[in-house]
C-alpha positions as CSV (number, residue, x, y, z in Angstrom):
1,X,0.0,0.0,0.0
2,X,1.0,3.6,-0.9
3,X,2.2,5.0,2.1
4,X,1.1,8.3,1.2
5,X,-2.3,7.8,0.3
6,X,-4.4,9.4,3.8
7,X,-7.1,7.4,6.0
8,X,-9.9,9.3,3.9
9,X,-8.5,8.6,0.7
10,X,-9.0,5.0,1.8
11,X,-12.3,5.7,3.8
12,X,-14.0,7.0,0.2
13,X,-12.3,4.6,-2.3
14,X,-13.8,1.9,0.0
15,X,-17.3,3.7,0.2
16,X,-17.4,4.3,-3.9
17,X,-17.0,0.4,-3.7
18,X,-19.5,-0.4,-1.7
19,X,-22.0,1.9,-3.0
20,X,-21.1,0.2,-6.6
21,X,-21.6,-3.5,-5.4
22,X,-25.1,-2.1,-3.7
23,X,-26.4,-1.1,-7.3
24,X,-24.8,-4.1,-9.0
25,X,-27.0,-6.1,-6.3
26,X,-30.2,-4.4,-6.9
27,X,-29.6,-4.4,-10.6
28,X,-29.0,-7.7,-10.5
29,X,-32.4,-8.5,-8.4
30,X,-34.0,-6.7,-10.8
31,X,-32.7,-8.8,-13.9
32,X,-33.6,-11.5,-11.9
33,X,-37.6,-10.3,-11.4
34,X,-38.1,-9.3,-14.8
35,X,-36.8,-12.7,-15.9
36,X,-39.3,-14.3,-13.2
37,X,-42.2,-11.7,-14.5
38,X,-41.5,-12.5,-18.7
39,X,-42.1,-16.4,-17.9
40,X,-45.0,-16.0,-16.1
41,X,-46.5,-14.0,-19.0
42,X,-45.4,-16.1,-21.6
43,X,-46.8,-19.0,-19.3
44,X,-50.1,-17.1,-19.1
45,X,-50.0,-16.1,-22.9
46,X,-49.7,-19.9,-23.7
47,X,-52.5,-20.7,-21.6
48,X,-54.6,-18.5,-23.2
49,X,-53.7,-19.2,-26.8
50,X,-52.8,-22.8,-26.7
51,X,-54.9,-23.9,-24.1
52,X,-58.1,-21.9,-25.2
53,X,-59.0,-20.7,-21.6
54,X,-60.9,-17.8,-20.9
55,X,-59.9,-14.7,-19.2
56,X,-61.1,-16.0,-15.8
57,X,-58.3,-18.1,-15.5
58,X,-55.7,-15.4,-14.8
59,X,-57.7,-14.4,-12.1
60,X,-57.4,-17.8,-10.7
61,X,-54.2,-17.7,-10.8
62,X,-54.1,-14.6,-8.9
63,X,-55.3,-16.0,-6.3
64,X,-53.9,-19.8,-6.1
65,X,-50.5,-17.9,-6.1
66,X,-51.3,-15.5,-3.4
67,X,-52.5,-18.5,-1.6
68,X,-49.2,-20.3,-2.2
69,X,-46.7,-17.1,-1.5
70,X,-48.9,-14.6,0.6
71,X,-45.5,-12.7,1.4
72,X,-45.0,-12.2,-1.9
73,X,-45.6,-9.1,-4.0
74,X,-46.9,-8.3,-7.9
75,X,-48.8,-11.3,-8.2
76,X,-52.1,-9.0,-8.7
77,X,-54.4,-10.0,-11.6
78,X,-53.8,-6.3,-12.7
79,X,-49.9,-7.2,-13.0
80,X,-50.1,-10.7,-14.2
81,X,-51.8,-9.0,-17.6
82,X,-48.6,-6.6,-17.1
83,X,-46.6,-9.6,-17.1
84,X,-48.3,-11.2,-20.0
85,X,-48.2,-8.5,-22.0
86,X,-44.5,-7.5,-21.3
87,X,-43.8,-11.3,-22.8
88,X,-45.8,-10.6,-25.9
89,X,-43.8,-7.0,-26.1
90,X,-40.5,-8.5,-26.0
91,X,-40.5,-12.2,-27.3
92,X,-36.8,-12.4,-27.6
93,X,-36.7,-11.5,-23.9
94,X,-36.7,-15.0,-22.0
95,X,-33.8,-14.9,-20.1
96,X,-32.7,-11.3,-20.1
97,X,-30.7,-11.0,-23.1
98,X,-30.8,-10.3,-26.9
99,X,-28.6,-11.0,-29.5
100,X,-26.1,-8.0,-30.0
101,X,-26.8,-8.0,-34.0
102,X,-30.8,-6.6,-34.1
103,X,-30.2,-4.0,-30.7
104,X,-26.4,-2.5,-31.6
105,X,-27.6,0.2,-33.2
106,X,-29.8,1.3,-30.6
107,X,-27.9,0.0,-27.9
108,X,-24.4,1.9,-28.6
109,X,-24.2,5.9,-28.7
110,X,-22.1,7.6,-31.2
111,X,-18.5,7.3,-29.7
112,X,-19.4,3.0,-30.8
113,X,-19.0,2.4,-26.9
114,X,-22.4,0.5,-25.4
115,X,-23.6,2.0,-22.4
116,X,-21.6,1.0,-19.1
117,X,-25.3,-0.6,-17.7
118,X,-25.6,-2.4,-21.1
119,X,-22.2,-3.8,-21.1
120,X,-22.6,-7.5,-19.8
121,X,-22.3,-10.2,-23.0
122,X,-22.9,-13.7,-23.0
123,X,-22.0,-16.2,-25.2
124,X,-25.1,-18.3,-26.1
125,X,-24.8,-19.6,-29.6
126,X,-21.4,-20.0,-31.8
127,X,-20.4,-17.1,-33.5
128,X,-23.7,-14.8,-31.9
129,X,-23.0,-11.7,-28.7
130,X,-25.8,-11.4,-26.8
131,X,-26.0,-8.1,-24.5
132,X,-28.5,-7.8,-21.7
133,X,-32.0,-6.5,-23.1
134,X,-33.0,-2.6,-22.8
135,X,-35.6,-3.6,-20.6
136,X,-33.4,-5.1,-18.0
137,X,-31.9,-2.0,-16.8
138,X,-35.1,-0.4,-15.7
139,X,-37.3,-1.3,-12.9
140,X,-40.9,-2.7,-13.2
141,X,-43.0,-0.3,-12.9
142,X,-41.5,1.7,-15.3
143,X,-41.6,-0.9,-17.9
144,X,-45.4,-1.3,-17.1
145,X,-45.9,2.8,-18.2
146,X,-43.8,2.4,-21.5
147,X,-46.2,-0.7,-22.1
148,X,-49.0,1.8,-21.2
149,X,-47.9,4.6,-23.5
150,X,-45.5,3.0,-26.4
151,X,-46.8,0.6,-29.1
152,X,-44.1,0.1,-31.2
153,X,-41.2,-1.9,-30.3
154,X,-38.6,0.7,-32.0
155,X,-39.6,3.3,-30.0
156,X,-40.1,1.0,-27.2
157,X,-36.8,0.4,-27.2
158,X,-35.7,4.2,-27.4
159,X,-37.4,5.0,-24.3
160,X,-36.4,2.1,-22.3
161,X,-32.4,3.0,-23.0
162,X,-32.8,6.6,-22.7
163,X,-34.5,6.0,-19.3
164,X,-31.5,4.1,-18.3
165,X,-29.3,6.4,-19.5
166,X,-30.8,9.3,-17.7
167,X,-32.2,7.3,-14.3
168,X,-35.4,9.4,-15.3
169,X,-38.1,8.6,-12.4
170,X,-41.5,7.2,-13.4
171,X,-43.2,10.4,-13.7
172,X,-40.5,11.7,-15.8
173,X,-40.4,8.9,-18.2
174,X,-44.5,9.1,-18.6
175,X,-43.5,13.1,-19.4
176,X,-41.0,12.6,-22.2
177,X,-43.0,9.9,-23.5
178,X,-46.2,12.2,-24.0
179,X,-44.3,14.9,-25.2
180,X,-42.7,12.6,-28.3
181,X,-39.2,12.8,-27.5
182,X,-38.1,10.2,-29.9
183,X,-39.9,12.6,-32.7
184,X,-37.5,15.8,-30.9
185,X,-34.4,14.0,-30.2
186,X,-31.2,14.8,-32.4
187,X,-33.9,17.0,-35.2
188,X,-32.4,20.3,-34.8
189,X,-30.7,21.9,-37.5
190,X,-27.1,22.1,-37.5
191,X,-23.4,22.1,-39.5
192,X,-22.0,19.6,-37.2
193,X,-21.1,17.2,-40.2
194,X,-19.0,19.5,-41.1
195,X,-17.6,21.2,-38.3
196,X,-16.7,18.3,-34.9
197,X,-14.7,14.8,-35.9
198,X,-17.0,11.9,-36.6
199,X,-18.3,10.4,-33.4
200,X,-18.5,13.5,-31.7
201,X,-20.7,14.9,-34.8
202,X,-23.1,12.1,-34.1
203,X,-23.3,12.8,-30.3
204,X,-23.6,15.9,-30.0
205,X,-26.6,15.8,-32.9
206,X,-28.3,13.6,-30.7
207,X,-28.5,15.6,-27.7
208,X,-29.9,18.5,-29.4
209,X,-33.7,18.4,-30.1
210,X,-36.2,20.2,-32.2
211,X,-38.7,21.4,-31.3
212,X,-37.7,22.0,-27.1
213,X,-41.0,22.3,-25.6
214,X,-40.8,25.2,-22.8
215,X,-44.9,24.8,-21.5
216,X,-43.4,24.8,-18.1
217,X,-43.0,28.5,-18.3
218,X,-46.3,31.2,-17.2
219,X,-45.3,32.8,-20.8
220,X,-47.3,34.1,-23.6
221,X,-46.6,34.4,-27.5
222,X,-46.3,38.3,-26.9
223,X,-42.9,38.0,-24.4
224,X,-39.4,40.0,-25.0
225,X,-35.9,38.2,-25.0
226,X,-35.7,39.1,-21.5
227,X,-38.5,36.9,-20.0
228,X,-37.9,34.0,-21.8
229,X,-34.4,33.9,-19.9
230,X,-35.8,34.8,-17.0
231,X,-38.9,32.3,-17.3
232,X,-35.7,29.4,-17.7
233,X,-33.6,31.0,-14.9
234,X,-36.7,30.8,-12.6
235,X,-37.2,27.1,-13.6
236,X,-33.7,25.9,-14.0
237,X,-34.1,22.5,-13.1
238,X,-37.4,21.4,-15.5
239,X,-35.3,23.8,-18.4
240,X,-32.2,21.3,-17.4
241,X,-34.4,18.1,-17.7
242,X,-35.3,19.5,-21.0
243,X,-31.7,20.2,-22.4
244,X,-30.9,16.5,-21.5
245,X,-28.4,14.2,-20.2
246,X,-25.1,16.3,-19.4
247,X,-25.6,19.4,-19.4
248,X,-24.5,21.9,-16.3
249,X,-25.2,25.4,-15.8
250,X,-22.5,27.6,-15.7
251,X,-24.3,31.1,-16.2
252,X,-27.1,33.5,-17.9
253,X,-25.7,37.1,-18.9
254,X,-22.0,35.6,-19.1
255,X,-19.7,38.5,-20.0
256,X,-16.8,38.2,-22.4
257,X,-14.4,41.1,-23.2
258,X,-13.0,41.5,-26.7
259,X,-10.7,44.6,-26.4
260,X,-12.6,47.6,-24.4
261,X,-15.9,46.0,-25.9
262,X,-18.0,43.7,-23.7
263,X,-20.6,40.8,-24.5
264,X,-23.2,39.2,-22.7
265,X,-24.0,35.3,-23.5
266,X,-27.9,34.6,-22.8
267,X,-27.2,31.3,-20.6
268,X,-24.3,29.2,-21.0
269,X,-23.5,25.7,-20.1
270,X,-21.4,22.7,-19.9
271,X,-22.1,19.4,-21.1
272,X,-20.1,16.7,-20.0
273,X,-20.7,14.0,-22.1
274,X,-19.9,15.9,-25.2
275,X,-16.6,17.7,-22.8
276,X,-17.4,21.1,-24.4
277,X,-18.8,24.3,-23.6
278,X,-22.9,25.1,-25.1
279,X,-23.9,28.4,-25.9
280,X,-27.6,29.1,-26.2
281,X,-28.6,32.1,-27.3
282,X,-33.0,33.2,-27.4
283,X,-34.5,35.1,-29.8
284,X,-38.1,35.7,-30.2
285,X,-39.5,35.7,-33.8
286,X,-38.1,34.0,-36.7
287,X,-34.6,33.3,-37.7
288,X,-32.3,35.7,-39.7
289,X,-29.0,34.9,-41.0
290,X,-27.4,37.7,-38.9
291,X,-28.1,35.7,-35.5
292,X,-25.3,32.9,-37.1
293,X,-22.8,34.9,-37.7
294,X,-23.0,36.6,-33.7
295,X,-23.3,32.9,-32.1
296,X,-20.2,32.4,-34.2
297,X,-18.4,35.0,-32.9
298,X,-19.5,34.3,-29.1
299,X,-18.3,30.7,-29.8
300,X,-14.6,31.5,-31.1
301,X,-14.5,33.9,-28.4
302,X,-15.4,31.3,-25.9
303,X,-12.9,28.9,-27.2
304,X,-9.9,31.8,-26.7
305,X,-10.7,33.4,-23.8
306,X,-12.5,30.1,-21.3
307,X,-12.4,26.9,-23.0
308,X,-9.9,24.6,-21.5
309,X,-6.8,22.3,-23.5
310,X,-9.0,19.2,-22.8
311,X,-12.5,20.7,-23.9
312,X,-13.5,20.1,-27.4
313,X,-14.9,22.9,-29.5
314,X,-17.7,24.8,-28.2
315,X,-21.2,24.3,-29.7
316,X,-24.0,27.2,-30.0
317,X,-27.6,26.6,-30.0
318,X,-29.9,29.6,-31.6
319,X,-33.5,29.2,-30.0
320,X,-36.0,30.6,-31.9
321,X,-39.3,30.6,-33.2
322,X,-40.6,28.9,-37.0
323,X,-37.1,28.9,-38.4
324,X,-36.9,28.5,-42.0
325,X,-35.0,25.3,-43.3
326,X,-33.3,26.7,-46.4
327,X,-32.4,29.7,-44.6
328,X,-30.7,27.9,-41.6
329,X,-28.7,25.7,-44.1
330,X,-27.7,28.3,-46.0
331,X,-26.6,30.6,-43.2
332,X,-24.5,27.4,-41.4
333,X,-23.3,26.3,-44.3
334,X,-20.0,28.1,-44.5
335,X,-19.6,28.5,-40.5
336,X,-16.3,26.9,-39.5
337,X,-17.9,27.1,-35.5
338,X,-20.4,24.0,-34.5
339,X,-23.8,25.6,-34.5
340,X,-27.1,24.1,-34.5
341,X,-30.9,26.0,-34.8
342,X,-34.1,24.6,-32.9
343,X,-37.4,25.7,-32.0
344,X,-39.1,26.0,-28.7
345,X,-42.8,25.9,-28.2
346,X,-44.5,27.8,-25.1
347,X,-47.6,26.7,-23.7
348,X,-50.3,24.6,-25.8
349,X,-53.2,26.1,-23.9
350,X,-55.3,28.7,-25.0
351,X,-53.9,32.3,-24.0
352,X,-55.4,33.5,-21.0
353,X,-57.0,36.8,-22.9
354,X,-58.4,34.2,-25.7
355,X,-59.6,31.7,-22.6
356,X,-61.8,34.6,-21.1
357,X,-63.6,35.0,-24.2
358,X,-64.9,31.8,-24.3
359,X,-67.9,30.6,-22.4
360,X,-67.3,27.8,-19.4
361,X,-69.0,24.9,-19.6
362,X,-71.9,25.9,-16.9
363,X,-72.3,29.2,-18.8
364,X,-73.1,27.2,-21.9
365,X,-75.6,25.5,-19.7
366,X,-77.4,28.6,-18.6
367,X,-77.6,30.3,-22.0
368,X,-79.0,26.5,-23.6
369,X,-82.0,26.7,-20.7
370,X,-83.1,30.4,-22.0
371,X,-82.8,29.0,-25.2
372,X,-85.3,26.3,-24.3
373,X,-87.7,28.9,-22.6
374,X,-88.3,31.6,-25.4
């Protein structure tokens, strides 16, 4: 042993360990479950296909289970239809794994690495890689909402890595799933081909979105530049959620200094998956090829004056309302700077001044009875 290395040094290399076996334990229980719950379903599917019998007999299953394991948990009739259905979702799921040649392409992310919770291969045929199945890495009840809310098995499998990925809770996988992430996800606009080395081009695509849907904030259409920051300042955390996995604030209003002149960054932030700086800048109307040309002077300056040896290039992100498509490409189009353009969308509800025009449902009521009377 290193004679120099201190107690604590010790004390926390010993907790990390710890707390790393404790989640390979419970990710392992959970394997196990899900293993447990996919043959029951298939066992229930068969009854009810093969065997011919009626619906009734799930129920009596229920309850001659219970009877047998009264300790035990999840043996409802509501999640033994979970269970079947989760079989019939993921036929290939058995014993936890599925061969490495139909997921790869969803499983790895662009630097060709699989996911550290997705790493664990097993050799079950000659010449075929197996990798543990998407829906191993998340926990039960979170598979039972994307069987709730997904129907296709592509985008099944979308949400149930990205929710691994992120360790979204429950509510916050039903949320990205309502508002059509895996439409959103990598569609912004952007010169990234052109401008970051191949992975990082694909990466950093990805984690941009288009549209990025801002209902969180009390805003109206008829809002300045200046509230819309201060609308995502007041709500950092749900504005965070929204940018995705990696990113970390550093600061709204950041100043940089270009000879006596000084400039002001709407928010700025770090992302540490793609180990670069991000720029996003919010206008309010439509884009105009001016905006480019600013972000890409904000971004060399960013790269001279804070980014560090290890960083890679800083990225920009222009937010801004109905950009036009031909317009964006031609303005990125000879930017040597990384910049990408998305839309955000406010609130879907009606604006308050339109929602006081219109007649609640007990006025409608009222004016349908002196309707009946004249």
């Amino acid at each position: 042993m290193n004679p120099e290395i201190t107690y604590f040094q010790i004390l926390e290399d010993l907790k990390n360990k710890i707390i790393q076996t404790r989640q390979r334990m419970v990710h392992s229980v959970n394997v196990q479950m899900l293993i447990m719950y996919w043959d029951i379903g298939n066992t229930i599917d068969g009854m009810e296909q093969e065997q011919k019998w009626g619906a009734k007999i799930v129920q009596k299953l229920s309850r001659d289970l219970y009877t047998s394991f009264p300790d035990m948990k999840g043996i409802s009739l509501r999640n033994l239809r979970y269970m079947r259905d989760f079989s019939l979702a993921y036929p290939d799921f058995k014993d936890g794994f599925s061969m490495l040649q139909q997921a790869a392409a969803t499983f790895q992310d662009a630097n060709n690495q699989s996911d550290t919770i997705l790493q664990q291969p097993a050799a079950k045929l000659p010449g075929t890689t197996y990798v543990l199945h998407p829906a191993a890495n998340i926990p039960w009840t979170h598979n039972q909402v994307v069987l709730d809310k997904v129907k296709t098995t592509e985008e099944r499998i979308f949400y149930l890595v990205k929710c691994a990925q992120n360790g979204w809770s429950r509510n916050v996988l039903a949320v990205q799933i309502e508002t059509k992430l895996h439409l959103r996800q990598g569609k912004a606009l952007t010169n990234f081909d052109n401008t970051l080395p191949s992975p990082l081009s694909d990466l950093a695509r990805e984690t941009l979105k288009n549209p990025y849907l801002l209902d969180f904030l009390d805003l109206q259409e008829d809002i300045q530049e200046r509230d819309l920051e201060q609308g995502l300042l007041k709500h950092l955390k749900k504005f965070l959620l929204e940018l995705g996995r990696g990113f970390a604030y550093v600061g709204n209003q950041f100043n940089i200094k270009v000879e006596d002149d000084d400039f002001f960054l709407d928010l700025l932030f770090y992302n540490y998956h793609l180990h670069c700086f991000v720029i996003f800048e919010l206008k309010i109307g439509d884009f105009k090829p001016e905006y480019a040309g600013k972000l890409n002077f904000y971004i060399n300056t960013i790269n001279n004056q804070v980014k560090g040896e290890a960083d890679h290039a800083t990225i920009g992100v222009l937010l801004c309302k109905t950009p036009n498509e031909t317009v964006v490409k031609y303005s990125l189009q000879n930017i040597l700077a990384p910049l990408g353009v998305a839309e955000y969308k406010l609130s879907t509800h009606l604006p308050k001044t339109l929602k006081n025009e219109i007649p609640s449902v007990k006025e409608l009521e009222q004016a349908l009875q002196e309707d009946n009377r004249k």
